[in-house]
C-alpha positions as CSV (number, residue, x, y, z in Angstrom):
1,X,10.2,19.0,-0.6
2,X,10.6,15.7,-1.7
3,X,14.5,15.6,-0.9
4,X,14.5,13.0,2.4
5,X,12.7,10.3,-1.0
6,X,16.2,10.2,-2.3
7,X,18.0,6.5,-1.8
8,X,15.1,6.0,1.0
9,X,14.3,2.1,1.0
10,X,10.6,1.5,-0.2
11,X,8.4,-1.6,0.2
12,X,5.8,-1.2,-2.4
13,X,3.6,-4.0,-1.7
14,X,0.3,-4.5,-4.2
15,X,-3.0,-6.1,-3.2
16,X,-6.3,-7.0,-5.4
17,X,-7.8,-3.7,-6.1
18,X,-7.4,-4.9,-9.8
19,X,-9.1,-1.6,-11.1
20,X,-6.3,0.7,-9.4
21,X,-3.5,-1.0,-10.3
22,X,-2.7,1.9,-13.3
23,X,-3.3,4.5,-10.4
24,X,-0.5,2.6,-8.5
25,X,1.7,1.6,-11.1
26,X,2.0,5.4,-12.0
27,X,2.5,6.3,-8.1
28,X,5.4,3.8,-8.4
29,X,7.0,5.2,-11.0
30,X,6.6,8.6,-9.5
31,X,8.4,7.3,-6.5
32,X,11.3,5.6,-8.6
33,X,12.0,9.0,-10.5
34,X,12.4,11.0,-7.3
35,X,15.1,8.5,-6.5
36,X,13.7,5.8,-3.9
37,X,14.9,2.1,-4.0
38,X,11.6,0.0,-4.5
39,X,10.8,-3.1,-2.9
40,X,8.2,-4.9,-5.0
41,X,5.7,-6.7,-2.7
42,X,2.6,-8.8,-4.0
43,X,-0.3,-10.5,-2.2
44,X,-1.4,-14.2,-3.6
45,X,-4.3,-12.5,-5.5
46,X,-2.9,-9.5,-6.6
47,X,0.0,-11.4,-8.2
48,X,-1.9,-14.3,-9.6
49,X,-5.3,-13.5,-10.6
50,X,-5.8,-11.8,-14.5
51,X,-8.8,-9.5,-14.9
52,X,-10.3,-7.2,-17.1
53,X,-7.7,-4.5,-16.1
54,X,-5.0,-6.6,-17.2
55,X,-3.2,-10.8,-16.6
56,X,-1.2,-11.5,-14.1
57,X,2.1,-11.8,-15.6
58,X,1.5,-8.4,-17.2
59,X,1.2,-6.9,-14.0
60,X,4.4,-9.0,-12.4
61,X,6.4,-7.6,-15.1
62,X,5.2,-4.2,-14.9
63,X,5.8,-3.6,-11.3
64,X,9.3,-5.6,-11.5
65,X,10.3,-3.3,-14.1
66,X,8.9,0.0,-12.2
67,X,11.0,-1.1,-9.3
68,X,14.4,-3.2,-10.9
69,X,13.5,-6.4,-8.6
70,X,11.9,-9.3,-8.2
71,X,8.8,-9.5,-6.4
72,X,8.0,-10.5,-2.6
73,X,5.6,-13.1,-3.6
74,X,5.7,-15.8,-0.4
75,X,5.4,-15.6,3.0
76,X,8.7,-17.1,3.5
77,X,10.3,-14.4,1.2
78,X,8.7,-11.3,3.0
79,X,9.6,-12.8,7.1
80,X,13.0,-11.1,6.9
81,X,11.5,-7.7,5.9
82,X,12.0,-7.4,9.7
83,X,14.7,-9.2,11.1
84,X,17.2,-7.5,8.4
85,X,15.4,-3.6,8.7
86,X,15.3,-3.8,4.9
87,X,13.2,-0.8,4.7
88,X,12.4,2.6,5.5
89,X,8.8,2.5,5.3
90,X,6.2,0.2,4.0
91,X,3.2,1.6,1.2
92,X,0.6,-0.7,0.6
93,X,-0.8,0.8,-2.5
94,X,-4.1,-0.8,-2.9
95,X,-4.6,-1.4,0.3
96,X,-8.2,-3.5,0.0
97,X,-10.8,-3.8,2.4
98,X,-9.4,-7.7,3.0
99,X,-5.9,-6.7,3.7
100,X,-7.2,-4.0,5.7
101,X,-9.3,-6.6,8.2
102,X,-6.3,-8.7,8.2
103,X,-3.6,-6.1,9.7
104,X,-6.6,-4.7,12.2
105,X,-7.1,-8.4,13.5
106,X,-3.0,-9.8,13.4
107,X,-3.8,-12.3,10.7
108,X,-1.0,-13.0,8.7
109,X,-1.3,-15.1,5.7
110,X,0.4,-13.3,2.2
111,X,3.0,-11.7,1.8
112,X,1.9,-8.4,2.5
113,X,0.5,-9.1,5.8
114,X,3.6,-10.4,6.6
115,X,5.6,-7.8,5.3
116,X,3.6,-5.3,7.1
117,X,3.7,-7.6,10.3
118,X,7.5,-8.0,9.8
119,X,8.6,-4.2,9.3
120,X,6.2,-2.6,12.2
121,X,8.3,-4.7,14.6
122,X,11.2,-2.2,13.9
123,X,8.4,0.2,14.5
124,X,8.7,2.0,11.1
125,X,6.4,3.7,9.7
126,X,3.5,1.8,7.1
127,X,1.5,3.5,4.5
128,X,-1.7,2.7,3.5
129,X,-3.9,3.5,-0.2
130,X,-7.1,2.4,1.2
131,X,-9.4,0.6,-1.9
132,X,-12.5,-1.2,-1.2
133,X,-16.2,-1.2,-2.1
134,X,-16.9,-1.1,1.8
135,X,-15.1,1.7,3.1
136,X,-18.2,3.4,4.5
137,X,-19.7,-0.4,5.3
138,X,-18.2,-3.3,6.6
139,X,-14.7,-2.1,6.4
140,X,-15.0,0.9,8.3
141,X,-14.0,-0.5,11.6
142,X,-11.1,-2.0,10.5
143,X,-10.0,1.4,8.5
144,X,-10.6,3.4,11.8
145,X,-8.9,1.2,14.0
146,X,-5.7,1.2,12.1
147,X,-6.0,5.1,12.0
148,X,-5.6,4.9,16.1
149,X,-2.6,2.6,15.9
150,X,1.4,3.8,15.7
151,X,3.0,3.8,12.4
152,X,-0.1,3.4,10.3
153,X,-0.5,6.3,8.3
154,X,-3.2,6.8,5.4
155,X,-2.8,8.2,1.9
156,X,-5.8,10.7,1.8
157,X,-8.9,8.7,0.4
158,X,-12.5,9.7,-0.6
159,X,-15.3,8.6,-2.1
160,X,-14.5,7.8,-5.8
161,X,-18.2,7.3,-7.1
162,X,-21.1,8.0,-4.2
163,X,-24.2,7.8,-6.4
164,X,-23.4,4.3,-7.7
165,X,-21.1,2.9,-4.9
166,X,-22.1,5.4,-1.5
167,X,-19.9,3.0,0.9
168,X,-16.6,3.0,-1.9
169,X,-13.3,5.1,-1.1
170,X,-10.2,5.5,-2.7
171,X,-7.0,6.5,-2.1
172,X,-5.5,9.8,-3.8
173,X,-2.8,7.9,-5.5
174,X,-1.2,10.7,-6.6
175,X,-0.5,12.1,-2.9
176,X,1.6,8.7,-2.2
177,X,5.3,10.5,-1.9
178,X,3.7,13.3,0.0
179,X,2.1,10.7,2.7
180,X,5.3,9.4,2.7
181,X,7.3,12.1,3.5
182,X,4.3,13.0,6.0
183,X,4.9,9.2,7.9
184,X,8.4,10.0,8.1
185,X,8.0,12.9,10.1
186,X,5.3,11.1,12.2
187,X,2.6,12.6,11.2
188,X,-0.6,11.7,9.3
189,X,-1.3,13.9,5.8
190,X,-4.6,16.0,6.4
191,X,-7.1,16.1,5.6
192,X,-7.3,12.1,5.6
193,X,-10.7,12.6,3.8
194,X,-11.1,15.0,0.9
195,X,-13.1,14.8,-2.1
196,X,-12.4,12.5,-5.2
């Protein structure tokens, strides 16, 4: 099943949902052992803030060993994602509520907006691991819009903790290489939502 992940060219590009980072972290290492070439992509935040789920070098390092590179880590560094087709397809894996808002709207400012901004030119396919607080609130718009535009494609999500956090969803981490193989296909994994 998972034979078309072998040698195919993945952007892994990390933002701020600090308390997901071991979820992703594992999906990346997943994704290395079934033979893809990793891309390691991180926003401002996700590469330079330290939190209670671990410092900020610690989590450079981590994902730089995972994937054998250095990371995307400027704007500058991400802009020829596009102009040079470096990759296959694009997972943003967390995808936070911010980012999220920030692809819906065309606002480009880290290097994952860019990154995603740069590879959809090529119109190749992008992968989002939704995280936020807001999924059901604020960010709901912004998560449905990018659902109705080409080459997004959604990791399946649900809600990870509905008595204490009713608008919070999270992505099934675990499901990352089958969304991929899913978005290479053109097609979105179903069901989107499903429970955590």
């Amino acid at each position: 099943m998972y034979e078309q992940l072998s040698g195919l060219k993945v952007g892994y590009a990390m933002c701020g949902s600090f308390c997901t980072f071991e979820k992703s972290f594992a999906a990346t290492q997943r994704l290395k052992e079934l033979g893809c070439e990793l891309f390691p992509i991180m926003s401002f935040n996700a590469a330079s803030i330290s939190s209670r789920f671990g410092g900020s070098e610690e989590n450079i390092a981590k994902l730089e060993d995972i994937c054998g590179r250095k990371i995307i880590s400027s704007i500058e560094a991400a802009e020829p994602i596009g102009p040079k087709k470096l990759l296959d397809i694009l997972v943003v894996s967390p995808c936070t509520g911010n980012t999220a808002a920030k692809l819906a709207t065309g606002v480009t400012d880290t290097p994952v907006t860019m990154a995603v901004k740069s590879h959809i030119r090529n119109s190749r396919p992008v992968v989002l691991a939704i995280a936020t607080n807001d999924a059901l609130g604020a960010a709901a718009k912004n998560i449905g819009f990018l659902q109705n535009c080409r080459n997004f494609f959604f990791v399946p999500y649900g809600q990870d903790d509905f008595e204490h956090k009713p608008n919070s969803m999270i992505a099934h981490f675990e499901l990352i290489p089958d969304s991929i193989c899913a978005a290479l296909d053109g097609k979105q994994m179903q069901p989107v939502i499903r429970p955590y």
